[in-house]
TORPA-4810 file (N, C-alpha, C, O; in nm, 3 decimals):
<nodes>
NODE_1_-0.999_-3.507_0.779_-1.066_-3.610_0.704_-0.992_-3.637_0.574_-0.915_-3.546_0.541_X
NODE_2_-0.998_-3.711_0.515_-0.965_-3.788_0.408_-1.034_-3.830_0.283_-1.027_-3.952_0.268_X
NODE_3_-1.074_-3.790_0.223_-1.171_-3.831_0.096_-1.113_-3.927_-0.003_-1.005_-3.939_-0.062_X
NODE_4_-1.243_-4.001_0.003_-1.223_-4.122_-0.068_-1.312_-4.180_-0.209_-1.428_-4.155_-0.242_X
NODE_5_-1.224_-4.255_-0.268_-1.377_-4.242_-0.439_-1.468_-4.389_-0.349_-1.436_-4.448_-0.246_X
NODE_6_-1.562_-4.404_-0.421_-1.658_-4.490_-0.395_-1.804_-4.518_-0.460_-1.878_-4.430_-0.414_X
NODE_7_-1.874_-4.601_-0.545_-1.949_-4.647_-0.591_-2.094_-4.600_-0.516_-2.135_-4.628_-0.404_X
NODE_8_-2.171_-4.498_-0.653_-2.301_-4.498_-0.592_-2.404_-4.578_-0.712_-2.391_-4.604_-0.831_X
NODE_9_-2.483_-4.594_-0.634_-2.571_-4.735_-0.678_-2.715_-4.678_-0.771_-2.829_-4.723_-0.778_X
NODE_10_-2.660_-4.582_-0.823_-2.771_-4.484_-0.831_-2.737_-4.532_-1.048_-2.630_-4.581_-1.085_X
NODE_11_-2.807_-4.512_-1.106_-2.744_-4.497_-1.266_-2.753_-4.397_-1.306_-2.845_-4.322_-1.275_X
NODE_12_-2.683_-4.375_-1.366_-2.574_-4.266_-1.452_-2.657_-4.168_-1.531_-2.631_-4.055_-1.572_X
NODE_13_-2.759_-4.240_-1.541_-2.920_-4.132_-1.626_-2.949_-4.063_-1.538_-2.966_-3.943_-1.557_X
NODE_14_-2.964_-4.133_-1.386_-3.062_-4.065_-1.286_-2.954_-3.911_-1.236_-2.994_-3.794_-1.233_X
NODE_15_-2.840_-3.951_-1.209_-2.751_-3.793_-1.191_-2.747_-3.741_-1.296_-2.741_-3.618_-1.291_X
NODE_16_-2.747_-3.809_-1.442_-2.756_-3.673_-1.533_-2.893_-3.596_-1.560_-2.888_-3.485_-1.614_X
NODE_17_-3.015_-3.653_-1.525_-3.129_-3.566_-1.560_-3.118_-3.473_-1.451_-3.132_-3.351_-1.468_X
NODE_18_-3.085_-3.545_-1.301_-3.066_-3.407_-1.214_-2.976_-3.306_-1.277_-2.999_-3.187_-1.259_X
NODE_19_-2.883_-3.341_-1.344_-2.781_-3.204_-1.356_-2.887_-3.144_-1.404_-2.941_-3.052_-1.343_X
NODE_20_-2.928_-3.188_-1.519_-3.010_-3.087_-1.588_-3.099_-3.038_-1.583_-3.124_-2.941_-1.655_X
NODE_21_-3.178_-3.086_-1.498_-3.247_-2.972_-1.410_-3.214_-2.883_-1.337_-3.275_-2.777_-1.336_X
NODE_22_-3.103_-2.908_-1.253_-3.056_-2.825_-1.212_-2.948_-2.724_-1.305_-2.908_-2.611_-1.279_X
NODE_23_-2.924_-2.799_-1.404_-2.824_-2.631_-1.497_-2.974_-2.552_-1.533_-2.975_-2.429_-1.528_X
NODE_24_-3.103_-2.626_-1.571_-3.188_-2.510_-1.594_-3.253_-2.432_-1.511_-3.315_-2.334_-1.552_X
NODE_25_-3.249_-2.456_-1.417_-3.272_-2.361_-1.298_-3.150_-2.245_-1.283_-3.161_-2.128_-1.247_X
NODE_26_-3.028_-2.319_-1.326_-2.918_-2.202_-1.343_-2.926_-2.133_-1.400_-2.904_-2.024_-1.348_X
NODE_27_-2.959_-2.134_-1.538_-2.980_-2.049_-1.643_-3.120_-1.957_-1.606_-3.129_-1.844_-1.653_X
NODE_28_-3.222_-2.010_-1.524_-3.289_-1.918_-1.519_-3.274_-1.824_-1.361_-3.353_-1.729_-1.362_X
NODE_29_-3.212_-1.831_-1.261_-3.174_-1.735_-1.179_-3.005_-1.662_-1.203_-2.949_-1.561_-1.159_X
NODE_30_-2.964_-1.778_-1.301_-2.788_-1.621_-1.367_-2.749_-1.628_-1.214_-2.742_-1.518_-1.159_X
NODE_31_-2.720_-1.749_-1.127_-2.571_-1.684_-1.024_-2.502_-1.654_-1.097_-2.518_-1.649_-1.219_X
NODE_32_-2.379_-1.620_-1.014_-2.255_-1.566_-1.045_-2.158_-1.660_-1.073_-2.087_-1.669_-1.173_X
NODE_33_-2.162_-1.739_-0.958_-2.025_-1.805_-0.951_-2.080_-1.978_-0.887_-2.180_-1.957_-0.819_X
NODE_34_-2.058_-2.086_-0.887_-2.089_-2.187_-0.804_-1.974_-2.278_-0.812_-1.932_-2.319_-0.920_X
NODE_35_-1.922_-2.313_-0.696_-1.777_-2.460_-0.658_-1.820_-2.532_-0.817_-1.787_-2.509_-0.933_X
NODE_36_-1.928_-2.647_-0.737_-1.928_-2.743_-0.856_-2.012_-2.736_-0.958_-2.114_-2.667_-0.947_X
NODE_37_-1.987_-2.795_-1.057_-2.063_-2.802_-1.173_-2.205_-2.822_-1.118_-2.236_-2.816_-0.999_X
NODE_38_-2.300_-2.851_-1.241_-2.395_-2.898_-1.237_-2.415_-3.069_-1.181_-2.477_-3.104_-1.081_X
NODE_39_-2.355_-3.144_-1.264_-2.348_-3.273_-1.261_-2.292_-3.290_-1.137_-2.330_-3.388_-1.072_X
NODE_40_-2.203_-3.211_-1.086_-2.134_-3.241_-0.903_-2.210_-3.223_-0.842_-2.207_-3.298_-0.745_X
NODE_41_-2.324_-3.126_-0.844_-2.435_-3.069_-0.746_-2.509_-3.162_-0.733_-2.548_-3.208_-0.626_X
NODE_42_-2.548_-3.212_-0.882_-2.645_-3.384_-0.856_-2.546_-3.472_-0.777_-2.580_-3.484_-0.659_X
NODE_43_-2.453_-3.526_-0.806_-2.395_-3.621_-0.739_-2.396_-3.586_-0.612_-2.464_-3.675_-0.560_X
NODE_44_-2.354_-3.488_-0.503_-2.331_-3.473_-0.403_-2.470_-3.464_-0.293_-2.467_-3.480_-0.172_X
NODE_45_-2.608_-3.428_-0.392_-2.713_-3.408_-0.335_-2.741_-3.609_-0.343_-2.776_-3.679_-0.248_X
NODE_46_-2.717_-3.647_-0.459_-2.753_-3.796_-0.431_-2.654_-3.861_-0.371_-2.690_-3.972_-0.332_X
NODE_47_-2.493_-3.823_-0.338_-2.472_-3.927_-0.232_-2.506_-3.939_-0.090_-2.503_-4.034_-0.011_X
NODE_48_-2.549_-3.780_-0.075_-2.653_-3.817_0.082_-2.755_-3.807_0.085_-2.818_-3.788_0.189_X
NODE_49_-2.799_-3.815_-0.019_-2.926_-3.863_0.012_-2.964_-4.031_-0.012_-3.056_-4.084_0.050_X
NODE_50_-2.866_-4.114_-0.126_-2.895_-4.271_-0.142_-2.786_-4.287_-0.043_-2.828_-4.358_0.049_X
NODE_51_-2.694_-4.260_-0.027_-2.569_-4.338_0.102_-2.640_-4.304_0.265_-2.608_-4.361_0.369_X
NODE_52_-2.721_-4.220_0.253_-2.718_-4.133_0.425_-2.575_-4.104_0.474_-2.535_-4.115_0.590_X
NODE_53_-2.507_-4.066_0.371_-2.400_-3.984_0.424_-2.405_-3.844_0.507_-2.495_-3.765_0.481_X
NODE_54_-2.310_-3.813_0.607_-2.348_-3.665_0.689_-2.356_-3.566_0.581_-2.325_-3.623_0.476_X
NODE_55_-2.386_-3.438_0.560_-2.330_-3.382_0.476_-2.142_-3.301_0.548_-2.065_-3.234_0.479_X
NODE_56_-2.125_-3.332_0.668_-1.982_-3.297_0.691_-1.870_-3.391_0.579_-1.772_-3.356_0.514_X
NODE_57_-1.934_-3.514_0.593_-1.850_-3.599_0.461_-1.906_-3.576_0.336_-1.807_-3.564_0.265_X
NODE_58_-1.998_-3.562_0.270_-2.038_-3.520_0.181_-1.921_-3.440_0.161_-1.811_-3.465_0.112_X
NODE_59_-1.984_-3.315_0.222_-1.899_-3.168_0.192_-1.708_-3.200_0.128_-1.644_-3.166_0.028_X
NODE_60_-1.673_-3.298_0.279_-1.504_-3.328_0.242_-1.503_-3.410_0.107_-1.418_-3.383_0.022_X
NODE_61_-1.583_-3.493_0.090_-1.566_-3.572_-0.047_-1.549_-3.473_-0.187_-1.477_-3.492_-0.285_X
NODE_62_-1.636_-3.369_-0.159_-1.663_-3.288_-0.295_-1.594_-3.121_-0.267_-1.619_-3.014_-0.322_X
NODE_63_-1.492_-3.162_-0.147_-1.440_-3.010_-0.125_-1.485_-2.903_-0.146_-1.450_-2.823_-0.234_X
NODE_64_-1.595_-2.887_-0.041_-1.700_-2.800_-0.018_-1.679_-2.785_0.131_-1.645_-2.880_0.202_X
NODE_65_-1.708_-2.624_0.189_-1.791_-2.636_0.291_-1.928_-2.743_0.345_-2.009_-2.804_0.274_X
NODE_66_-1.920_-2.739_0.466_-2.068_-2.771_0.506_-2.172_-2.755_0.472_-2.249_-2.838_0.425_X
NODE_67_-2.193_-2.599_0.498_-2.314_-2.497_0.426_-2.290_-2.517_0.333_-2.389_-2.586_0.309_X
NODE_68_-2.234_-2.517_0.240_-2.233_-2.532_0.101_-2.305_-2.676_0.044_-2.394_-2.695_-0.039_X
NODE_69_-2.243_-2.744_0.109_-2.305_-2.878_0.086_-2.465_-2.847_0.121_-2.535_-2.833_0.021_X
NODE_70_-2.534_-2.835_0.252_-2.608_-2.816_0.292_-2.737_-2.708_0.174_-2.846_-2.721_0.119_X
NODE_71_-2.667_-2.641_0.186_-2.716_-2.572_0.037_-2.747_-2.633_-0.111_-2.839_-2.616_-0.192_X
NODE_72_-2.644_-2.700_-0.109_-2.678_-2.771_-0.254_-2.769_-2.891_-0.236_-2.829_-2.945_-0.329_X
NODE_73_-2.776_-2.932_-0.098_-2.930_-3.056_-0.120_-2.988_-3.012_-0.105_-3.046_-3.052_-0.206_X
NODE_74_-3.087_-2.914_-0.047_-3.151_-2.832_-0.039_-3.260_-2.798_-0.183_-3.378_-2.818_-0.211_X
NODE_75_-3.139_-2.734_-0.249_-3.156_-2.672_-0.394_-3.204_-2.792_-0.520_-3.255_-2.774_-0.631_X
NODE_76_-3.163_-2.923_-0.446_-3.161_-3.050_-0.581_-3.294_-3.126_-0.514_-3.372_-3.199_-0.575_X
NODE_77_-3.298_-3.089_-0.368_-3.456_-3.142_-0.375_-3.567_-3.076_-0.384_-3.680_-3.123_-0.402_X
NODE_78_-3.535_-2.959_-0.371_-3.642_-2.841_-0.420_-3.639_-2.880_-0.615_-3.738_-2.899_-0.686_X
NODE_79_-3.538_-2.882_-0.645_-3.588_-2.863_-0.790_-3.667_-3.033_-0.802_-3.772_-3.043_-0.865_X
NODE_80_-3.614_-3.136_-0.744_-3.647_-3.259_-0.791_-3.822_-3.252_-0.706_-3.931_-3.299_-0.738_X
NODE_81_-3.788_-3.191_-0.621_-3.991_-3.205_-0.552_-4.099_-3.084_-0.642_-4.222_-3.083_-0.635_X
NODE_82_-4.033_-3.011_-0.705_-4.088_-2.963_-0.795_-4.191_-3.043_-0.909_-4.307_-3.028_-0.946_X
NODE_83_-4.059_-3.152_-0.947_-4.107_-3.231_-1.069_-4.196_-3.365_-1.037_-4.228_-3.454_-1.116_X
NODE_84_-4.220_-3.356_-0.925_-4.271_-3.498_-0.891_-4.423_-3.453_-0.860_-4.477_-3.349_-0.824_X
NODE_85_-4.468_-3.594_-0.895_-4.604_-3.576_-0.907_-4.720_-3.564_-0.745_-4.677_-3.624_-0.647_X
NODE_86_-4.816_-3.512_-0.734_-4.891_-3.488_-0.658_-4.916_-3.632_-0.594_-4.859_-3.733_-0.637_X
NODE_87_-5.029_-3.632_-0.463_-5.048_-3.780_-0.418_-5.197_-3.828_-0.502_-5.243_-3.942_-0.509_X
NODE_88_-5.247_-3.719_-0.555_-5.403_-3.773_-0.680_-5.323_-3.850_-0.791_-5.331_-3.971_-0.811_X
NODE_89_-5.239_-3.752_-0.867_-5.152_-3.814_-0.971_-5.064_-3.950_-0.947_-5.076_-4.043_-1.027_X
NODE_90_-5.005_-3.957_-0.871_-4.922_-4.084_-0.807_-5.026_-4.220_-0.823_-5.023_-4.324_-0.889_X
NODE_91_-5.129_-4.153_-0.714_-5.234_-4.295_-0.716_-5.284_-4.332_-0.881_-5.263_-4.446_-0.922_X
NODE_92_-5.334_-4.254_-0.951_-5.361_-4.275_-1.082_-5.263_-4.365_-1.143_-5.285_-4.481_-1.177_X
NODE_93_-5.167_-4.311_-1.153_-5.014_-4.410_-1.201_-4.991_-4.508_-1.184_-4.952_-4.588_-1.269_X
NODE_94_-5.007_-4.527_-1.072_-4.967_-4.692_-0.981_-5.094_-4.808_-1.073_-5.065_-4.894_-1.157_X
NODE_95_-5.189_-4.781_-1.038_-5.296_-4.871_-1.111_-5.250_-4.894_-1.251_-5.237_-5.012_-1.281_X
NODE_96_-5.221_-4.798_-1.353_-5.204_-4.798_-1.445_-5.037_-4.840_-1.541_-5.002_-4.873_-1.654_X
NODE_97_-4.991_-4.820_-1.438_-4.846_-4.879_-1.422_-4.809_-5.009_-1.374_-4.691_-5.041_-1.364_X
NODE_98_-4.935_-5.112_-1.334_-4.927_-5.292_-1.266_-4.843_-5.303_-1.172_-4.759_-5.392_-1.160_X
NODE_99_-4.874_-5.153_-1.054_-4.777_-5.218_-0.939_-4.903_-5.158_-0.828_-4.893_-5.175_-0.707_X
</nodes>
């Protein structure tokens, strides 16, 4: 395979609050060692998840294993389903939010 750059449609706030959730989850389990940064871990969990990319391309884009890849979406939607709100809370919002 061949890796290639390419435009995600996502803004530039939305992968950086993931990093940072995800560096604070780093800081609070102390791995050892991880491939990509923080900010790569967001990007790679959001390009398959907004592209529906495989994670086999995923993985080659960000020169990672598979599992690895596989691992790191995993980890960015666990932390991001963490932060999201319940389906009581949601409904509350919507009314109150004019949609």
């Amino acid at each position: 395979m061949v890796p290639y750059r390419a435009m995600l449609d996502v803004p530039y706030e939305v992968v950086e609050h993931a990093s940072r959730l995800i560096h604070a989850r780093r800081c609070e389990r102390k791995p050892r060692w991880r491939r990509l940064s923080c900010f790569r871990q967001a990007l790679l969990a959001l390009v398959h998840l907004r592209k529906n990319e495989t994670l086999a391309r995923a993985a080659a884009g960000f020169d990672v294993s598979t599992a690895t890849a596989g691992r790191y979406v995993t980890e960015t939607v666990e932390i991001l389903a963490e932060r999201a709100p319940d389906l009581r809370t949601a409904l509350r919002i919507l009314p109150a939010a004019g949609l």
